[in-house]
C-alpha positions as CSV (number, residue, x, y, z in Angstrom):
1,X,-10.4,15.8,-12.2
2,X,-8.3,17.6,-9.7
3,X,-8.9,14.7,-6.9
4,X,-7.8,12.0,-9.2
5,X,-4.4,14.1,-10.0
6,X,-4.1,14.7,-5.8
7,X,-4.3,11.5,-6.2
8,X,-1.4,10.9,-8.2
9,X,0.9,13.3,-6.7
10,X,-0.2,11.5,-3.8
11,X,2.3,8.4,-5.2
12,X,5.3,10.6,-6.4
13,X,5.1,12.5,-2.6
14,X,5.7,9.2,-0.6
15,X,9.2,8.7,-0.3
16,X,9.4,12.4,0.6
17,X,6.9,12.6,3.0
18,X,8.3,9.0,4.6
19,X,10.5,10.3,7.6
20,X,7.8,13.3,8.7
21,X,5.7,12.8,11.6
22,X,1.9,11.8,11.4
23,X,-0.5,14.6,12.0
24,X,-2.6,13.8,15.3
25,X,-0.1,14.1,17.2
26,X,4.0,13.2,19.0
27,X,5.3,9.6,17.7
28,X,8.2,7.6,18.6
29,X,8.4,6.3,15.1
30,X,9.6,9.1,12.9
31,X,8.7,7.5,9.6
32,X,5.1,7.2,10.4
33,X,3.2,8.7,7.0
34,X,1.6,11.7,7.6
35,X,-2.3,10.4,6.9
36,X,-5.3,12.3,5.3
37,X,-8.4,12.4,6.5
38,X,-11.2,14.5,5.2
39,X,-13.2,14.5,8.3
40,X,-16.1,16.0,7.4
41,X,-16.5,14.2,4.2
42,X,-16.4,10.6,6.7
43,X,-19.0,12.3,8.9
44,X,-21.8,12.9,5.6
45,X,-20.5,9.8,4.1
46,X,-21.2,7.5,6.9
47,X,-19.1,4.8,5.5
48,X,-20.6,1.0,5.8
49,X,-19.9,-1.1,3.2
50,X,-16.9,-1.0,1.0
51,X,-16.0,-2.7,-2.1
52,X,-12.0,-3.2,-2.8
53,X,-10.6,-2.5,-6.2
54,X,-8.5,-5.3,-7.8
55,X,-6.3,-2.5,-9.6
56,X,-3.9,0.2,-8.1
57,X,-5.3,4.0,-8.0
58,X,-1.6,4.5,-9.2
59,X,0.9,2.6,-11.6
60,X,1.1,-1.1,-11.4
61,X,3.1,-2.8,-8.8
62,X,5.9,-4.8,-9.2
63,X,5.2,-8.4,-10.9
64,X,6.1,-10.0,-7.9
65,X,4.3,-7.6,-5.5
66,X,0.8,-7.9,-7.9
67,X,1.1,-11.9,-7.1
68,X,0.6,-11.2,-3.7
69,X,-2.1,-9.0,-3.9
70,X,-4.7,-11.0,-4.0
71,X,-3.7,-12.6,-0.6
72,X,-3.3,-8.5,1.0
73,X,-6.6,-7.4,-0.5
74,X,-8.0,-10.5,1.4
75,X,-6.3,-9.4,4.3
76,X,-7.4,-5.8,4.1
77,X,-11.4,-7.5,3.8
78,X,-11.0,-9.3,6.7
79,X,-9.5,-6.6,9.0
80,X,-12.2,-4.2,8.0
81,X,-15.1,-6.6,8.7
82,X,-13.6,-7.3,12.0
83,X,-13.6,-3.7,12.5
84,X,-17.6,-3.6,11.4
85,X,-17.0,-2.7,7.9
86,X,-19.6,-4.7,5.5
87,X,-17.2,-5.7,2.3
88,X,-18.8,-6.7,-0.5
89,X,-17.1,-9.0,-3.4
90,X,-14.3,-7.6,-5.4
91,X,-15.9,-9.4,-8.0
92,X,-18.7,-6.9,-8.1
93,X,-15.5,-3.9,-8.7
94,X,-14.1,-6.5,-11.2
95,X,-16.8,-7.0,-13.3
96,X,-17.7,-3.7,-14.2
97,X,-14.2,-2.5,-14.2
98,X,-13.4,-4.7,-17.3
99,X,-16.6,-3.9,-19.4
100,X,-15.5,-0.4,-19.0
101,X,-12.3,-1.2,-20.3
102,X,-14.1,-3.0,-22.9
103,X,-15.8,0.6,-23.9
104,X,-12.8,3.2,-23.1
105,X,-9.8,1.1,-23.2
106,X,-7.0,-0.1,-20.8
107,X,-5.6,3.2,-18.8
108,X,-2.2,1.5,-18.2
109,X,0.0,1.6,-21.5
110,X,1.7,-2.0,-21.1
111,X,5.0,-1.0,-22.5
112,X,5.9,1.5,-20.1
113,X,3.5,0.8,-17.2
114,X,2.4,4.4,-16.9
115,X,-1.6,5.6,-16.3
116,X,-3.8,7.3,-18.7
117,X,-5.5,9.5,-16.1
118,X,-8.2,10.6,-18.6
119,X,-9.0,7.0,-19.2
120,X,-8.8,5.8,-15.5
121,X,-11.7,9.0,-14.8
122,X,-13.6,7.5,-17.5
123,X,-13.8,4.0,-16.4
124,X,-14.3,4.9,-12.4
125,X,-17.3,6.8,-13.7
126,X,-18.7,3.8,-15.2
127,X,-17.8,1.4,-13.1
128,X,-19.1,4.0,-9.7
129,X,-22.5,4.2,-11.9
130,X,-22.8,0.2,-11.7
131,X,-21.9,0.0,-8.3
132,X,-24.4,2.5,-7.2
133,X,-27.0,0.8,-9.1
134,X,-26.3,-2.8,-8.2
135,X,-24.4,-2.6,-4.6
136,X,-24.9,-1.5,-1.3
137,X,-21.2,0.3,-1.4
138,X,-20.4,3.8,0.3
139,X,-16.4,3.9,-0.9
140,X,-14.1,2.0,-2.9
141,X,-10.3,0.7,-1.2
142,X,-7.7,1.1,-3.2
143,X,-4.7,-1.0,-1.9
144,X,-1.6,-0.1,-3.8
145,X,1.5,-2.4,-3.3
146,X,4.6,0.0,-3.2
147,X,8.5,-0.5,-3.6
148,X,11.4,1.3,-2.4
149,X,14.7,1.5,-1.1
150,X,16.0,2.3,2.2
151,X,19.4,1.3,4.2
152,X,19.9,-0.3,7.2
153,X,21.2,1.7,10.5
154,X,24.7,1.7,11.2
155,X,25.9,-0.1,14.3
156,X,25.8,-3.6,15.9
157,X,21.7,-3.4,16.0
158,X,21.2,-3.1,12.6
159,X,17.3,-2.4,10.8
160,X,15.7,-0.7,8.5
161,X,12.7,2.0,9.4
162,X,10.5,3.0,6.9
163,X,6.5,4.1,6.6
164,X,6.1,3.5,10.8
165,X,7.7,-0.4,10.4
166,X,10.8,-1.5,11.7
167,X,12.3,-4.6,10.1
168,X,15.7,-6.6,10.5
169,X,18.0,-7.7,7.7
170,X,17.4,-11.6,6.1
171,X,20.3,-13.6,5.0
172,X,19.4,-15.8,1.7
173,X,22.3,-18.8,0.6
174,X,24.2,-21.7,2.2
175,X,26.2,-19.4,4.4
176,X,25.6,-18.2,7.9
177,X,26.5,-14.9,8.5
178,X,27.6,-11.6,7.1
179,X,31.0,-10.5,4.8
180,X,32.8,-7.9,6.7
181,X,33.1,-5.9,3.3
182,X,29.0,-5.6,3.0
183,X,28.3,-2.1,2.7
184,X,25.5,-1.4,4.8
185,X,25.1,1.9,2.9
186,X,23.2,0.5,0.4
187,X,20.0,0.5,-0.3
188,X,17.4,-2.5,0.8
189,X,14.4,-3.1,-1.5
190,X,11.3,-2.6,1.0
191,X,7.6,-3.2,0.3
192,X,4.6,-1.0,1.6
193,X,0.6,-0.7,1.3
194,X,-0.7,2.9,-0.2
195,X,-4.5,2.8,0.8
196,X,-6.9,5.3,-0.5
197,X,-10.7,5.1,-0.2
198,X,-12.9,7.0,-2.8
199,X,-17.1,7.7,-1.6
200,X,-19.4,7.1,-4.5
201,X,-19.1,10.8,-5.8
202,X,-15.5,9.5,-6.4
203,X,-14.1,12.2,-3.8
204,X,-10.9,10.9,-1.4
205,X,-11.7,10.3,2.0
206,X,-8.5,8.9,3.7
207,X,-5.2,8.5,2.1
208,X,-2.5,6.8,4.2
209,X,0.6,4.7,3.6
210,X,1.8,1.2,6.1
211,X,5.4,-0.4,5.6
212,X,5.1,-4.3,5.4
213,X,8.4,-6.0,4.9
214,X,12.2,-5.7,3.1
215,X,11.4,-7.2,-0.2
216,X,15.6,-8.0,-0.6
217,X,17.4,-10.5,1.5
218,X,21.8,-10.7,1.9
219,X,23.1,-13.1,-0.6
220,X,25.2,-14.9,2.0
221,X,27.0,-16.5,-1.2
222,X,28.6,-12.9,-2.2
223,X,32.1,-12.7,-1.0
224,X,32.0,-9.1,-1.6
225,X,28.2,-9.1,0.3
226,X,25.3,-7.7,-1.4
227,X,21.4,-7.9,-1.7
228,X,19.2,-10.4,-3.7
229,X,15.5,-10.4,-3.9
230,X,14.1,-12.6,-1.3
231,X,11.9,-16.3,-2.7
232,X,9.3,-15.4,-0.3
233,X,8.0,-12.0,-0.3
234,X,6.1,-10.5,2.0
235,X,5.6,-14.0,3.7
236,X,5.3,-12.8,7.3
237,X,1.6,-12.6,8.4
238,X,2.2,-10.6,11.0
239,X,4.2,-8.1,9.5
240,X,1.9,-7.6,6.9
241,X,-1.0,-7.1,9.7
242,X,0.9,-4.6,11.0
243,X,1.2,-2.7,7.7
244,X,-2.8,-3.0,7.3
245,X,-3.1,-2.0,10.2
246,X,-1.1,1.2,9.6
247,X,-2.5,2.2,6.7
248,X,-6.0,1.9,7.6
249,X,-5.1,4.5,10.9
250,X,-7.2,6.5,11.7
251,X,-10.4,5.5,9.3
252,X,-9.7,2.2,11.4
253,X,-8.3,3.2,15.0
254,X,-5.0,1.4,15.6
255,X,-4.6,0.2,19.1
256,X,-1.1,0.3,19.1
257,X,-0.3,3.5,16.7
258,X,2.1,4.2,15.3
259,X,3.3,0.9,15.4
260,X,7.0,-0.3,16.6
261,X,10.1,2.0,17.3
């Protein structure tokens, strides 16, 4: 169905679309994703209650992303119920999401990660079917967990920008400070939250994209200076809030939009 391959162009667009500025509006945050709304579709849906899916509308994430997204999905529930969203369990989602799999099949091959977009159609079919006959639910939130890279800014203020966040640099290892050689050029691993929320005639409403936190971390141990993946990812509460927050603008207003410079 054309929405479900929007969809999936959707994923491939998002490091290009990263440093363009958010319709709605000036920014002083030039990475800010440019969100989609379909208006008019919000205003006949009348979104209440919500269910959120436990699997990504797009590829899997990262192994060590998809441990913590549990935690973020939890996050996401509670910031949309205090924002007078009704969200019922994700074990409702769950449920009927794996006896469809049961009938059609997995849609992610496991030895190259990538989606079966005939199968994934087939099993949100199913699985809306169920929901509509069993739940209260007006959408479904899909809360992909994203990776990429991006560098630091040059000078003695140094940070990475990416998705409307603004993060510093984290040193990992015995030592305490920086090798003069590190080249700052390269890239930093950096996490983000895709959000896209379905109605029950599977049609998008709101597509949007929040940066949470730099996934890598300066191996203070390198003489030469280079980056390691960080032991705790994505361990800041706030930071993650503030990507939540970000991706959920405007289906959920955002006081402080579009978040820091």
């Amino acid at each position: 169905m054309r929405y479900f391959r929007s969809a999936r162009r959707l994923g491939t667009l998002l490091l290009l679309l990263a440093g363009l500025v958010a319709c709605g509006g000036a920014t002083y945050n030039p990475t800010v994703f440019p969100y989609e709304l379909d208006e008019e579709r919000l205003a006949q849906t009348k979104v209440k209650t919500v269910v959120i899916a436990h699997v990504n509308l797009g590829p899997p994430s990262r192994s060590y992303l998809e441990k913590e997204a549990p935690r973020i999905d939890g996050m996401v529930a509670t910031y949309l119920k205090d924002n007078g969203y009704k969200v019922i369990p994700q074990r409702e989602f769950t449920q009927h999401w794996n006896t469809a799999v049961r009938a059609f099949g997995d849609p992610v091959d496991p030895t190259t990660g990538r989606m079966n977009m005939n199968t994934f159609v087939q099993i949100m079919q199913s699985v809306r079917d169920q929901l509509r006959e069993n739940t209260e639910a007006d959408a479904v939130v899909f809360t992909d967990l994203l990776e990429s890279e991006v560098p630091f800014s040059s000078g003695l203020n140094r940070v990475a920008r990416w998705h409307g966040v603004t993060r510093k640099p984290t040193l990992q290892g015995p030592g305490s400070g920086v090798s003069t050689e590190f080249d700052w050029n390269q890239g930093a691993a950096v996490a983000s939250l895709q959000i896209s929320i379905y109605d029950m005639e599977l049609k998008r409403i709101f597509a949007s994209v929040g940066g949470l936190d730099v996934t890598d971390a300066i191996d203070s141990r390198s003489s030469g200076g280079r980056f390691v993946r960080r032991r705790n990812i994505l361990e800041s509460d706030a930071f993650v809030n503030e990507g939540i927050a970000l991706a959920l603008h405007p289906f959920v207003e955002m006081d402080d939009w579009p978040g820091n410079p």
